[in-house]
C-alpha positions as CSV (number, residue, x, y, z in Angstrom):
1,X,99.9,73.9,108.3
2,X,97.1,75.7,110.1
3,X,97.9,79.5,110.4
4,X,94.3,80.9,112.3
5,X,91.6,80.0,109.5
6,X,94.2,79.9,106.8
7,X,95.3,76.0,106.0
8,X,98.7,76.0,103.6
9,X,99.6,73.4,102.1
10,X,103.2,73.0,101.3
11,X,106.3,71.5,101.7
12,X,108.5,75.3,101.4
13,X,108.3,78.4,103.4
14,X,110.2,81.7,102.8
15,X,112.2,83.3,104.9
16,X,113.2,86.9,105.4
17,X,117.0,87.9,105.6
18,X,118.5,90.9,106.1
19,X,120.7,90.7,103.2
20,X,119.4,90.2,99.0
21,X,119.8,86.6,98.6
22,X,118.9,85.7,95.1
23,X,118.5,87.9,91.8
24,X,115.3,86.9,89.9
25,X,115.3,87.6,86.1
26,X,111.3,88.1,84.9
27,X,110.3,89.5,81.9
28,X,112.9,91.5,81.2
29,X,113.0,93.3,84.8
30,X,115.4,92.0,87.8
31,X,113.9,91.4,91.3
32,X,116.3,91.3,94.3
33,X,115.0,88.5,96.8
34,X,115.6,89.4,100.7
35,X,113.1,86.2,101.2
36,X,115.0,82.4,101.1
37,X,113.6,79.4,100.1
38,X,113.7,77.1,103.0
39,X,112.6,73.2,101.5
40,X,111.5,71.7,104.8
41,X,107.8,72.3,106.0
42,X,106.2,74.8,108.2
43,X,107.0,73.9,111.9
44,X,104.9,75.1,115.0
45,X,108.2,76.3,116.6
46,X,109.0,78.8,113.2
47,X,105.2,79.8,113.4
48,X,105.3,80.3,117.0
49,X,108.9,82.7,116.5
50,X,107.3,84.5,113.2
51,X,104.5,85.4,116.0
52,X,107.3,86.3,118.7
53,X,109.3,88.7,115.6
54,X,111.9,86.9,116.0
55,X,111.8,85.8,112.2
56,X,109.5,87.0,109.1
57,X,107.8,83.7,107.2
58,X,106.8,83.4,104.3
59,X,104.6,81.0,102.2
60,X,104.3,80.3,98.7
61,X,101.1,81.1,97.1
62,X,101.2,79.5,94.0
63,X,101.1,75.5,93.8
64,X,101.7,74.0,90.3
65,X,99.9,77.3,89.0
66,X,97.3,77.1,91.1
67,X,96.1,79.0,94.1
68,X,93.9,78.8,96.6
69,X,93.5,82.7,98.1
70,X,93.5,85.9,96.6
71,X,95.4,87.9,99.0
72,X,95.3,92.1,99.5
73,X,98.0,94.0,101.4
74,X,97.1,97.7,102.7
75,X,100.1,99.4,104.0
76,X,99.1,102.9,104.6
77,X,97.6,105.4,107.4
78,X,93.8,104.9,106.1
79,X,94.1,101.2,107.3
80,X,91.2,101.5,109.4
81,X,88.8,103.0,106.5
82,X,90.4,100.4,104.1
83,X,89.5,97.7,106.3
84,X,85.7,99.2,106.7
85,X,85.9,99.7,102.9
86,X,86.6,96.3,102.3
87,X,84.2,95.0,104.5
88,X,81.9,96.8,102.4
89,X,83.0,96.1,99.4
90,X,82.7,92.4,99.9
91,X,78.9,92.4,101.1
92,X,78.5,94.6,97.8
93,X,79.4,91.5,95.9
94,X,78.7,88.1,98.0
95,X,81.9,87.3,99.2
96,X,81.7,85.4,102.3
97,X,84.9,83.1,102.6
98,X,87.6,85.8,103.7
99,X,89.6,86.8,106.5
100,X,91.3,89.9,107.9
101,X,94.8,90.1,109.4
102,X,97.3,92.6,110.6
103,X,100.5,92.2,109.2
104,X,103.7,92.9,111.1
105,X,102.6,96.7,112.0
106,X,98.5,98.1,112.5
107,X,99.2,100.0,109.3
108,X,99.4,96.7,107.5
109,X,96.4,94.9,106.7
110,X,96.0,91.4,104.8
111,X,93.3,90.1,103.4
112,X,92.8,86.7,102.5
113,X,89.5,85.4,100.1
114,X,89.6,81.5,100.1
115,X,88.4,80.3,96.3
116,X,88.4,77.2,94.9
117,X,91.9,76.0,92.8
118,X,92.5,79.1,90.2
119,X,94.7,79.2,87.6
120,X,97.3,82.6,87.9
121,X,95.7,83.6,84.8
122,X,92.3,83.8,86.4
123,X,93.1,84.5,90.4
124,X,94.8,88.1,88.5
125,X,92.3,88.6,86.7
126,X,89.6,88.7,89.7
127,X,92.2,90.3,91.7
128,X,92.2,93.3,88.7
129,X,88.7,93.6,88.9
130,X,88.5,93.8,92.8
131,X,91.4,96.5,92.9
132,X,89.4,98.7,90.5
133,X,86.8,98.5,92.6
134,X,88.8,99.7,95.7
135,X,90.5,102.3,93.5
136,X,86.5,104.3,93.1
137,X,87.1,104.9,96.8
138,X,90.6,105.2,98.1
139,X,94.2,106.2,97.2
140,X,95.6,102.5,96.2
141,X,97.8,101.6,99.0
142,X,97.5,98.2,98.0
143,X,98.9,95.0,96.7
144,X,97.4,92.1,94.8
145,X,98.9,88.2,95.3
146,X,99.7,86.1,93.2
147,X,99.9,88.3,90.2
148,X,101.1,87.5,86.6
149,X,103.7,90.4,86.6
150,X,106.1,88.7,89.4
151,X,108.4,85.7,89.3
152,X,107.0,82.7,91.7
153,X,109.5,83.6,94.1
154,X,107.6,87.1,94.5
155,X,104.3,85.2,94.5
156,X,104.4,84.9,98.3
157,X,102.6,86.1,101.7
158,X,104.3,86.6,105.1
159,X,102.1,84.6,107.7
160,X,99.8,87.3,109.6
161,X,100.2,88.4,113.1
162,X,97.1,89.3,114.6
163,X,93.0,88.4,113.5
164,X,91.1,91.9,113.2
């Protein structure tokens, strides 16, 4: 499926409920899941209602322990310097292949860097060093996906909303 530049391929999508659906046990912690595991693919109609608000989607970012993006979620006030900072931060260190969303609200921003199939163990690590980059200039607002310290259920983006 084809969400703006992104491509996922898979044959599961997420989605939101208002209710906790599922309890996760990971390493000795317990996650409460509000996101259900649909097993049909990504439709149009659901992309075109995620868009509309009328449902929050999700998609899976892991794929037999690979993944194909390194995402970043900002949700704070500084959006607007965290987007120039990234921006920034990026040209610093040759990274071309990325793309800049807003999430459900403008405070929200998601950044997607397409690499090639990484292991977890590897897309965390980059993700680490990336994140202590950002943290020599701003207040971390942010989150890093996939990451080794959630269950694979966890390991998921909602779709974007908007290209910035």
């Amino acid at each position: 499926m084809k969400v703006f530049d992104l491509a996922f391929d898979t044959d599961h999508y997420y989605i939101k409920r208002p209710r906790v659906v599922d309890q996760i046990q990971f390493d000795n912690r317990t996650f409460y899941a509000k996101f259900e595991r649909i097993d049909e693919p990504l439709t149009p109609l659901l992309w075109q209602q995620h868009l509309d608000k009328q449902y929050t989607i999700a998609v899976p970012l892991l794929k037999e322990g690979q993944t194909e993006y390194l995402v970043i979620e900002y949700k704070g006030d500084e959006y607007q310097r965290f987007y120039h900072l990234i921006k920034h931060l990026f040209a610093t260190l040759d990274i071309t292949e990325y793309h800049i969303y807003q999430g459900k609200d403008e405070e929200r921003i998601q950044v997607f860097v397409k690499v090639p199939s990484l292991p977890l163990e590897e897309a965390d690590a980059k993700l680490g060093e990336l994140s202590n980059a950002l943290k020599q200039k701003m207040t971390k607002k942010w989150k890093c996906l996939p990451s080794m310290n959630l269950p694979e259920a966890y390991n998921i983006v909602t779709l974007p909303y908007k290209v910035l």
